[in-house]
OpenMM code with the backbone's topology and positions (N, CA, C; nanometers):
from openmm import Vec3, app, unit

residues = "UNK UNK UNK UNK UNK UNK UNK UNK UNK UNK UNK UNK UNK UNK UNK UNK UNK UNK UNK UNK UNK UNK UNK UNK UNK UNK UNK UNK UNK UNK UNK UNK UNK UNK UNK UNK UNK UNK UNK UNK UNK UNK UNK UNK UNK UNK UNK UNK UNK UNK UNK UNK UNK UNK UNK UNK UNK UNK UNK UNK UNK UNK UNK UNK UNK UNK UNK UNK UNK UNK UNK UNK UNK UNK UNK UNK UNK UNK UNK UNK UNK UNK UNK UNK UNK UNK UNK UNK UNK UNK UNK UNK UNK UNK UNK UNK UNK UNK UNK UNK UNK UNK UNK UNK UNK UNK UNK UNK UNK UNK UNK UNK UNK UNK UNK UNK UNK UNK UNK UNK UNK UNK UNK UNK UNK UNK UNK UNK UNK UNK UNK UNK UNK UNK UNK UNK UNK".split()
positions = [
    Vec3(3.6509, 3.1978, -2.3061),
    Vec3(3.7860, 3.1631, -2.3478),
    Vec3(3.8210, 3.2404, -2.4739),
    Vec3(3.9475, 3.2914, -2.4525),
    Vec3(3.9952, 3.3229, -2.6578),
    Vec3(3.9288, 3.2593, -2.7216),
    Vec3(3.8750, 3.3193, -2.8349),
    Vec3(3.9216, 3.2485, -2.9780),
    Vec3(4.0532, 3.1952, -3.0051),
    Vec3(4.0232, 3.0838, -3.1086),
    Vec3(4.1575, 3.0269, -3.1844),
    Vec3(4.2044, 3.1783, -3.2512),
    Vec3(4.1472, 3.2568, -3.2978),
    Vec3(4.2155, 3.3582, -3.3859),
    Vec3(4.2539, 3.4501, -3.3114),
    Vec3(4.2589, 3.4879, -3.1645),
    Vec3(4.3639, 3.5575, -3.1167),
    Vec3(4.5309, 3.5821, -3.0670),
    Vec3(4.5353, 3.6731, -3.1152),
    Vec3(4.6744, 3.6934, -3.1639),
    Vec3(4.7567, 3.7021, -3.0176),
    Vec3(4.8615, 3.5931, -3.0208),
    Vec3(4.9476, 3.6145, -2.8405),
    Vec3(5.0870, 3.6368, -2.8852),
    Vec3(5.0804, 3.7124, -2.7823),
    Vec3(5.2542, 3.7287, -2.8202),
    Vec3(5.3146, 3.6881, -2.6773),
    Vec3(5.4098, 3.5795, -2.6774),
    Vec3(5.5399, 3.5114, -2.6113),
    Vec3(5.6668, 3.6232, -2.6152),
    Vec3(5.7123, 3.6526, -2.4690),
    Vec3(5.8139, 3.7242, -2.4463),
    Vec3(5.8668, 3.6369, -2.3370),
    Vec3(5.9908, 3.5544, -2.3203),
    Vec3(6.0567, 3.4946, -2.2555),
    Vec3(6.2232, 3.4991, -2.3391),
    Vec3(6.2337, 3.5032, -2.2352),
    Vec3(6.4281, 3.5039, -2.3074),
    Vec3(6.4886, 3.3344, -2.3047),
    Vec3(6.4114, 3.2014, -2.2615),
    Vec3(6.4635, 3.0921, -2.2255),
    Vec3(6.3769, 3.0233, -2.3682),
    Vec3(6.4176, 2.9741, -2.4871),
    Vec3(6.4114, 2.9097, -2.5905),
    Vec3(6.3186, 2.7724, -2.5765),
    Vec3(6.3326, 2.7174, -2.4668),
    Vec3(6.2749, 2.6227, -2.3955),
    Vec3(6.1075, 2.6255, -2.3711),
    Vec3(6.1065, 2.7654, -2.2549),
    Vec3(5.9712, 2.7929, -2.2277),
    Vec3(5.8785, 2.8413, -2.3160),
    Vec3(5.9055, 2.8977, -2.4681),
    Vec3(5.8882, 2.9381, -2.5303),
    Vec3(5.8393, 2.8409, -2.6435),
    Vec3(5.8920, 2.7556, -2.6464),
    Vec3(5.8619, 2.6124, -2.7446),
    Vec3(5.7668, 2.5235, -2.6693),
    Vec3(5.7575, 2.5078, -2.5325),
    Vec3(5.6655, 2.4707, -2.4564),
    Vec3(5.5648, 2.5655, -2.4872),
    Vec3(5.5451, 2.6793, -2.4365),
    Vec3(5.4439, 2.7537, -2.4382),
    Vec3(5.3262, 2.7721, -2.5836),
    Vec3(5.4164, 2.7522, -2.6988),
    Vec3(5.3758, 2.7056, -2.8415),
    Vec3(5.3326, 2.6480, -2.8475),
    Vec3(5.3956, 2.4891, -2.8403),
    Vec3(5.2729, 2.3775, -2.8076),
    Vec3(5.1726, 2.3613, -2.7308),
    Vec3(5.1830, 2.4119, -2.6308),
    Vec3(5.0562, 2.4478, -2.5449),
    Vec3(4.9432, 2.4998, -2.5407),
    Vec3(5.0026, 2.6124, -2.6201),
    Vec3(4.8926, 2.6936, -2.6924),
    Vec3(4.8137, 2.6553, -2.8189),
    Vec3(4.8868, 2.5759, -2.9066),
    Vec3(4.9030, 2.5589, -3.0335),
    Vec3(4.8128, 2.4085, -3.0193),
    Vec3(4.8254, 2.3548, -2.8852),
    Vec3(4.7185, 2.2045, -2.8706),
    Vec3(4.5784, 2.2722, -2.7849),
    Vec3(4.6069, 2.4073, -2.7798),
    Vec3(4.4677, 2.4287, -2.7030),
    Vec3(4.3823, 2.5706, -2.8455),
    Vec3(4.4610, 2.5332, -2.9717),
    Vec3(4.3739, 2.5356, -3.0612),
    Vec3(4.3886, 2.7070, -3.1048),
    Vec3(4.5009, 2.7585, -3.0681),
    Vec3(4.5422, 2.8820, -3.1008),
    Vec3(4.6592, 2.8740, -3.2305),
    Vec3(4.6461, 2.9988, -3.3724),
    Vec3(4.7151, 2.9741, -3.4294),
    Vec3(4.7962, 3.0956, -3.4667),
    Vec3(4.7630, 3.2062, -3.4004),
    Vec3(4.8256, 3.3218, -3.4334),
    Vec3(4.9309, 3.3446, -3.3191),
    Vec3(5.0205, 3.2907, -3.2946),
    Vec3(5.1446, 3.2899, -3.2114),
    Vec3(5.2828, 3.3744, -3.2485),
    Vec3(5.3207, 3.4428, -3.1359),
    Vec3(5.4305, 3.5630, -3.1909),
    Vec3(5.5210, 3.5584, -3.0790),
    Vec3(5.6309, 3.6055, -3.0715),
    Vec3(5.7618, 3.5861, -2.9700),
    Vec3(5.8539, 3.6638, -2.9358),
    Vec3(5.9315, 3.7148, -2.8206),
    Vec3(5.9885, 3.8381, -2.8283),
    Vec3(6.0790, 3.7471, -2.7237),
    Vec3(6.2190, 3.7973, -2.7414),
    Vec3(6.3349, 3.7520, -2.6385),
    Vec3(6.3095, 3.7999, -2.4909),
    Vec3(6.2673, 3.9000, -2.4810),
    Vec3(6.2821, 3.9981, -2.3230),
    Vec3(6.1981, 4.0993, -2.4002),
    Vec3(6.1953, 4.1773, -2.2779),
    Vec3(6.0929, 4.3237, -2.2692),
    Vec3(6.0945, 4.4357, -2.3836),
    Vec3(6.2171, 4.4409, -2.4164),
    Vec3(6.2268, 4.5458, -2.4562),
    Vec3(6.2694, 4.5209, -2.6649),
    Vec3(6.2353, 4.3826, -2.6720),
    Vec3(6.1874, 4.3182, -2.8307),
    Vec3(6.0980, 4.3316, -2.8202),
    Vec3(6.0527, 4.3439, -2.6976),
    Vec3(5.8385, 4.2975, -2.7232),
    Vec3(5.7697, 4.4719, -2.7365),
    Vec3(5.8859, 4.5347, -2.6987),
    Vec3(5.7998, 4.6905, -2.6776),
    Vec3(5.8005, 4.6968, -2.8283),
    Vec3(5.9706, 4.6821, -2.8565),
    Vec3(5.9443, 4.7222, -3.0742),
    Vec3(5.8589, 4.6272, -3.1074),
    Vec3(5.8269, 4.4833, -3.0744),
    Vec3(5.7144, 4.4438, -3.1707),
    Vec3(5.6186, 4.4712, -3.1399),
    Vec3(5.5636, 4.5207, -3.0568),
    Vec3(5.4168, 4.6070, -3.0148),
    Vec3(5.3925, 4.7442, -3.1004),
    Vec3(5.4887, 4.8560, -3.1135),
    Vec3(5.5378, 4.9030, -3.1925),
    Vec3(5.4983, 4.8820, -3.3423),
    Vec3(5.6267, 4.8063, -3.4005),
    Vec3(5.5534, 4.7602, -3.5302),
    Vec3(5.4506, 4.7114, -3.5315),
    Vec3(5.3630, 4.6184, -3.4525),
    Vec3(5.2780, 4.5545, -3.5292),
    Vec3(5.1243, 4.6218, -3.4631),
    Vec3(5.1335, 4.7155, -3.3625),
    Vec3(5.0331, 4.8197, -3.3926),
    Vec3(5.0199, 4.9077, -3.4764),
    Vec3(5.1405, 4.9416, -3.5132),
    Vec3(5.1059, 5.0539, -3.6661),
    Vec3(5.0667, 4.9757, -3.7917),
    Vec3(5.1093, 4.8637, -3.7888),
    Vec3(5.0312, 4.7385, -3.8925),
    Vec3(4.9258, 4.7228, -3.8970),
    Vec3(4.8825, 4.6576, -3.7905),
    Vec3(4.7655, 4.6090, -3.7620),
    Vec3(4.6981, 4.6155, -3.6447),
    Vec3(4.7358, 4.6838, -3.5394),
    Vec3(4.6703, 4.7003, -3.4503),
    Vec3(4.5943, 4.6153, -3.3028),
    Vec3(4.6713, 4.4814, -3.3569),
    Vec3(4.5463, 4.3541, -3.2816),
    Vec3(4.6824, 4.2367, -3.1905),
    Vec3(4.6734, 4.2873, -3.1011),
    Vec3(4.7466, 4.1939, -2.9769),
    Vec3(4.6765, 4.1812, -2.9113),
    Vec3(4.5839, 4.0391, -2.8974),
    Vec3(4.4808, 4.0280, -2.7718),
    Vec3(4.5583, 3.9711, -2.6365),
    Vec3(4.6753, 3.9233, -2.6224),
    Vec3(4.6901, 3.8672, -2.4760),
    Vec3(4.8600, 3.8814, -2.5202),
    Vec3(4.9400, 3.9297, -2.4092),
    Vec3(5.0504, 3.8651, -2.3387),
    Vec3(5.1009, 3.7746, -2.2688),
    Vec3(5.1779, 3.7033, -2.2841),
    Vec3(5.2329, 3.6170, -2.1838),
    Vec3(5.4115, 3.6523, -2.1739),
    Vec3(5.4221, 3.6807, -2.0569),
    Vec3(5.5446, 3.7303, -2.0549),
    Vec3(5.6223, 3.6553, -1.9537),
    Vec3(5.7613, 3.6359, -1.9484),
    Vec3(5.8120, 3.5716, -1.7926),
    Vec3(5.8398, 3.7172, -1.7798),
    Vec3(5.8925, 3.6923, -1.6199),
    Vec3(5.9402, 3.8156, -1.5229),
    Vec3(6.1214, 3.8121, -1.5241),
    Vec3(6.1513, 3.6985, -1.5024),
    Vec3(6.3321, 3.7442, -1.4926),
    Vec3(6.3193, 3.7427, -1.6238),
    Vec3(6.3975, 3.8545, -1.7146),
    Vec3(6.4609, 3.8384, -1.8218),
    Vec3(6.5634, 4.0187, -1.8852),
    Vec3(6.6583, 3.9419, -1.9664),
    Vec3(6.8003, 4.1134, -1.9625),
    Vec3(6.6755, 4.1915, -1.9983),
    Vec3(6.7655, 4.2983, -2.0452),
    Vec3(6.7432, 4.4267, -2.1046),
    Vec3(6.6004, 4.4603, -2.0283),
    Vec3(6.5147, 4.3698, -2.0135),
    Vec3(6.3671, 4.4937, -1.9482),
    Vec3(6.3059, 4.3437, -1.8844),
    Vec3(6.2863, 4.3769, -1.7538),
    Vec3(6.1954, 4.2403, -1.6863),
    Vec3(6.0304, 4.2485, -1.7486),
    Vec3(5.9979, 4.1208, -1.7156),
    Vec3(5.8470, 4.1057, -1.7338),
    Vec3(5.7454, 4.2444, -1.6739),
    Vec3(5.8095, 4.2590, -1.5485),
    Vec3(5.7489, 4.3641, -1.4466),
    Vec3(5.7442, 4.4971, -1.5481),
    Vec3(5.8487, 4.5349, -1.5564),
    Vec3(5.9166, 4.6761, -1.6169),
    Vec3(5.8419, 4.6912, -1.7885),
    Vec3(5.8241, 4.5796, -1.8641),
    Vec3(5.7593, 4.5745, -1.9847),
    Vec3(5.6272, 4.5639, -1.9125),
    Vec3(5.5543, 4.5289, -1.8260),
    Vec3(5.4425, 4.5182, -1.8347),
    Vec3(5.3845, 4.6833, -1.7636),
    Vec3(5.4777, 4.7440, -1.6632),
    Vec3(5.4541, 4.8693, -1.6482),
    Vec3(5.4051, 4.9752, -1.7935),
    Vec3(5.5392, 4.9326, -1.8899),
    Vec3(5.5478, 5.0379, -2.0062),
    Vec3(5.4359, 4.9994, -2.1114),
    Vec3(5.3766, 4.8828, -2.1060),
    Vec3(5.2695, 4.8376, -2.1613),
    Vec3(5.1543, 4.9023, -2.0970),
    Vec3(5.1032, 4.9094, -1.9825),
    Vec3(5.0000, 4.9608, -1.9120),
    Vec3(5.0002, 5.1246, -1.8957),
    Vec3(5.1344, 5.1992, -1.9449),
    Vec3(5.1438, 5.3249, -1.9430),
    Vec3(5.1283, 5.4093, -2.0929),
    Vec3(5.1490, 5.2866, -2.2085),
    Vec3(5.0699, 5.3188, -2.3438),
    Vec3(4.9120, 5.2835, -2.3444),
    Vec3(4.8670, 5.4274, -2.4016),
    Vec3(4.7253, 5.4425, -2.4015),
    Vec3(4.6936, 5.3075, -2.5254),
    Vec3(4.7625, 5.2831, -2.6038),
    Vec3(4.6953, 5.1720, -2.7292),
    Vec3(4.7155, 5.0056, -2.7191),
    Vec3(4.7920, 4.9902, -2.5851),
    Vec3(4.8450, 4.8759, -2.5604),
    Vec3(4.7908, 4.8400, -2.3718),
    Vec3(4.7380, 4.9340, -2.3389),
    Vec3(4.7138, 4.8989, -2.1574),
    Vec3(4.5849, 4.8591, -2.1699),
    Vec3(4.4837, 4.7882, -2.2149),
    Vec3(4.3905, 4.7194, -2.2073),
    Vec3(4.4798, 4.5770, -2.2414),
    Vec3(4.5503, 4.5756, -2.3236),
    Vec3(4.5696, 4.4074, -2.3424),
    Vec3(4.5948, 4.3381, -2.2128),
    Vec3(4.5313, 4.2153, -2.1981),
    Vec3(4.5586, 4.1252, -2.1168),
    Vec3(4.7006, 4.0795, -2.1243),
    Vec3(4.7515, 4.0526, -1.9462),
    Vec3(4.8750, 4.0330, -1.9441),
    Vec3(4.9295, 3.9178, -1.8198),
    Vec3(4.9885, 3.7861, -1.8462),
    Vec3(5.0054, 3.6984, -1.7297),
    Vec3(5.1135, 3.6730, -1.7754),
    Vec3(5.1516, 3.6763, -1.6374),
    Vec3(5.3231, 3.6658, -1.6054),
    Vec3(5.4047, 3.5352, -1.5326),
    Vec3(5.4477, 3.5503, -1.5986),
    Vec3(5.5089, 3.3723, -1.5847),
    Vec3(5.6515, 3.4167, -1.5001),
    Vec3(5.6053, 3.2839, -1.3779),
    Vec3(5.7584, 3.3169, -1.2752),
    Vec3(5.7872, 3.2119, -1.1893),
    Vec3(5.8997, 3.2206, -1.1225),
    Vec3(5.9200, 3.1357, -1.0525),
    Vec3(5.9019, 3.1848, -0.9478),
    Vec3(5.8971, 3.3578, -0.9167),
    Vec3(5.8795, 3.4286, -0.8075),
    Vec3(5.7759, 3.3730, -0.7399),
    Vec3(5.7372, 3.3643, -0.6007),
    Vec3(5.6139, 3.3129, -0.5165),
    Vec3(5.6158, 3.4336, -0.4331),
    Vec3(5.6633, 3.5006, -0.3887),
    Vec3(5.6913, 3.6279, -0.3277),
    Vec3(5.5649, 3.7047, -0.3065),
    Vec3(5.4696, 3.7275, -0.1859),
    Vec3(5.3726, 3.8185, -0.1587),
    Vec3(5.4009, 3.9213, -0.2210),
    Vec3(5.5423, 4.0151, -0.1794),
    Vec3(5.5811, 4.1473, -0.2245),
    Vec3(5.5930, 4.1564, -0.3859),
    Vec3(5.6286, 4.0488, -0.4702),
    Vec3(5.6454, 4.0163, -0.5690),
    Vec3(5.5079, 4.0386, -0.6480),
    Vec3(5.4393, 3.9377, -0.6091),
    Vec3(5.2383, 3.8903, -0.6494),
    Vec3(5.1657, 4.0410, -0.6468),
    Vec3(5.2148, 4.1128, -0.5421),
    Vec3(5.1412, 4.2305, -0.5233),
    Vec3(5.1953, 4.3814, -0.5622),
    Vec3(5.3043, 4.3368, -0.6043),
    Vec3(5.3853, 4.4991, -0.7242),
    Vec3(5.2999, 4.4802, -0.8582),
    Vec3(5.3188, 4.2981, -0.9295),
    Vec3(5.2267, 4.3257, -0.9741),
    Vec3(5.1257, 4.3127, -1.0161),
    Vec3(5.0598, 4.2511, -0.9127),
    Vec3(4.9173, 4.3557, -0.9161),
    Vec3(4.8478, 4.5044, -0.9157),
    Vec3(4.9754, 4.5031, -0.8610),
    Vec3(4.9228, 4.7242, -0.8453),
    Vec3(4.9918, 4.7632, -0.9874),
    Vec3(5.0631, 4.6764, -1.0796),
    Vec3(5.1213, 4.7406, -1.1938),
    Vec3(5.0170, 4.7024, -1.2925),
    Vec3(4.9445, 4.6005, -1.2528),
    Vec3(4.8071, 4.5906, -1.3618),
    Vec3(4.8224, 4.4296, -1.4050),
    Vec3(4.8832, 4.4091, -1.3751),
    Vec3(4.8693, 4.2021, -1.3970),
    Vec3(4.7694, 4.1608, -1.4283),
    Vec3(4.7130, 4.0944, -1.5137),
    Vec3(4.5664, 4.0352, -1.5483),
    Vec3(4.5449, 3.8734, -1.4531),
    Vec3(4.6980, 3.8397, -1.4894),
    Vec3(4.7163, 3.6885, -1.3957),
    Vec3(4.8561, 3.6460, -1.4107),
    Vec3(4.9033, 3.5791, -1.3171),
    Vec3(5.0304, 3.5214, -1.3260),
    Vec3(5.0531, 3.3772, -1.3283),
    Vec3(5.1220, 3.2977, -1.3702),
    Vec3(5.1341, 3.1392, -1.3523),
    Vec3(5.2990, 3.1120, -1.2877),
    Vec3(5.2501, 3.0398, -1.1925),
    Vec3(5.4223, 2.9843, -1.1542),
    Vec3(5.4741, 2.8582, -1.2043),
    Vec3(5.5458, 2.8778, -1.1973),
    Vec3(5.6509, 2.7736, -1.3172),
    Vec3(5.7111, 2.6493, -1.1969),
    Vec3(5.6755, 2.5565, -1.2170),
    Vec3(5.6572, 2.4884, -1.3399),
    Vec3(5.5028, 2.4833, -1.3634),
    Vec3(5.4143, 2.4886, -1.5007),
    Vec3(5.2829, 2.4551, -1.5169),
    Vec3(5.2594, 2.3766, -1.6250),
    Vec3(5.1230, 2.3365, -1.6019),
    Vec3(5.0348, 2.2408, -1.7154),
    Vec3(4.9873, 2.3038, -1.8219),
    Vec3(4.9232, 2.2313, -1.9132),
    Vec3(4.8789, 2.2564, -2.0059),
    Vec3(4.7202, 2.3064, -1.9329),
    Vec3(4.7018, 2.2358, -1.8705),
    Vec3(4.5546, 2.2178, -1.7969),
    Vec3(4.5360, 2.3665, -1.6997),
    Vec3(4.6444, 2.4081, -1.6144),
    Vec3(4.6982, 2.5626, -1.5423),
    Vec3(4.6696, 2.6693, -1.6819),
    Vec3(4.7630, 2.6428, -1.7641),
    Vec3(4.7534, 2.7716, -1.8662),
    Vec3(4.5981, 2.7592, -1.8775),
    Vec3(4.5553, 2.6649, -1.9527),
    Vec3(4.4088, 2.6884, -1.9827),
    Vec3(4.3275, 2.7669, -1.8936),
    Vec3(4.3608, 2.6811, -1.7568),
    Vec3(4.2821, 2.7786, -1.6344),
    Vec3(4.2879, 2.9109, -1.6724),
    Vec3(4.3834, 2.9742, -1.6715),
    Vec3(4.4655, 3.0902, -1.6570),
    Vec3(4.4433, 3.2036, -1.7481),
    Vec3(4.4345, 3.0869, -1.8815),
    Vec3(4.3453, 3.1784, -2.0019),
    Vec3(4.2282, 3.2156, -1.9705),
    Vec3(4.1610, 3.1145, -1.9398),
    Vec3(4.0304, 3.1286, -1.9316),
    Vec3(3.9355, 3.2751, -1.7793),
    Vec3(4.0611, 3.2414, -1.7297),
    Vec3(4.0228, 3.3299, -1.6036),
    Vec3(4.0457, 3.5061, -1.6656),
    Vec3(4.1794, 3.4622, -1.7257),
    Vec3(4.2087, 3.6288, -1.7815),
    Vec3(4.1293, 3.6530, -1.9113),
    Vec3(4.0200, 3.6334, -1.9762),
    Vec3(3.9066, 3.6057, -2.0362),
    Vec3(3.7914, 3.6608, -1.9619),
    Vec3(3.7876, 3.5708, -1.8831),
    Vec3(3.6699, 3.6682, -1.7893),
    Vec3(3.6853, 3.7867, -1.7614),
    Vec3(3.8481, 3.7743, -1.6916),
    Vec3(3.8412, 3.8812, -1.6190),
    Vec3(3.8473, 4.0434, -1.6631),
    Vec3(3.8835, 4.0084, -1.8179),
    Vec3(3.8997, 4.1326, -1.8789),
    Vec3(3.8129, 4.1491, -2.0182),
    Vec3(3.6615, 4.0550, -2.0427),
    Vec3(3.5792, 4.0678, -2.1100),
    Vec3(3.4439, 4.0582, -2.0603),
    Vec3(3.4588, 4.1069, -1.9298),
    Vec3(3.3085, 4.1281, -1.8216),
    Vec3(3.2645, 4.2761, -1.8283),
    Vec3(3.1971, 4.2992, -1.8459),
    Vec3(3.1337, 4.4691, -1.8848),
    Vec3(3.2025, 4.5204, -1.7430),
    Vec3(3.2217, 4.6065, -1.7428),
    Vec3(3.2582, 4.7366, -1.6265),
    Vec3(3.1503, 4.7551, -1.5458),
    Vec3(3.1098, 4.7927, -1.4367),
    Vec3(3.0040, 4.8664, -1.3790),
    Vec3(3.0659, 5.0028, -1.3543),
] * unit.nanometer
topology = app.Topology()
chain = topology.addChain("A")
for resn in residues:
    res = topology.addResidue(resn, chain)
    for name in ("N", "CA", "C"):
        topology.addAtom(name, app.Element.getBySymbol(name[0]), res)
């Protein structure tokens, strides 16, 4: 599982899911929490706060949202060499095979469908944890 000291950054454009997602996180013992409206706030704060500091361990992004979808930010994330290792789960209402499997081929770490638990995210963390701190063969 994360550490409490890894740094997440929240990109949802709905004020709601976003204050949920805080507490959620924030009762499962995480304190470095960060937030972006849609895709294309989250590219400039990736931006700034890699030339800062360098340290975004996980995304959580939804998929519908203006200016740049979850999909489309998570492409341009996986196509920067300093930002395409970070772990990335995508929050949707989409259930869509064709949907699940764009992205996956765009690099998805995991996705959650909405509506979820506190008990789901955890899963969810914990899976995208494994799945992207298991040595390579």
């Amino acid at each position: 599982m994360y550490p409490p000291s890894s740094k997440i950054l929240i990109v949802d454009d709905m004020p709601t899911i976003v204050d949920l997602l805080k507490i959620q996180l924030k009762a499962l013992g995480f304190r470095f929490i960060y937030e972006a409206n849609d895709g294309d706030e989250a590219l400039q704060f990736l931006s700034r706060h890699y030339a800062a500091r360098g340290d975004i361990d996980l995304i959580i992004s939804d998929w519908n949202m203006p200016k740049l979808s979850g999909l489309d930010f998570l492409k341009k994330v996986r196509a920067t060499p300093e930002w395409n290792k970070i772990p990335f789960i995508l929050l949707t209402s989409e259930g869509e095979r064709d949907q699940v499997t764009e992205a996956v081929l765009a690099g998805v770490t995991s996705y959650i469908l909405k509506p979820f638990t506190t008990k789901l995210l955890e899963n969810k963390l914990k899976a995208a944890w494994l799945k992207t701190s298991e040595p390579k063969k």
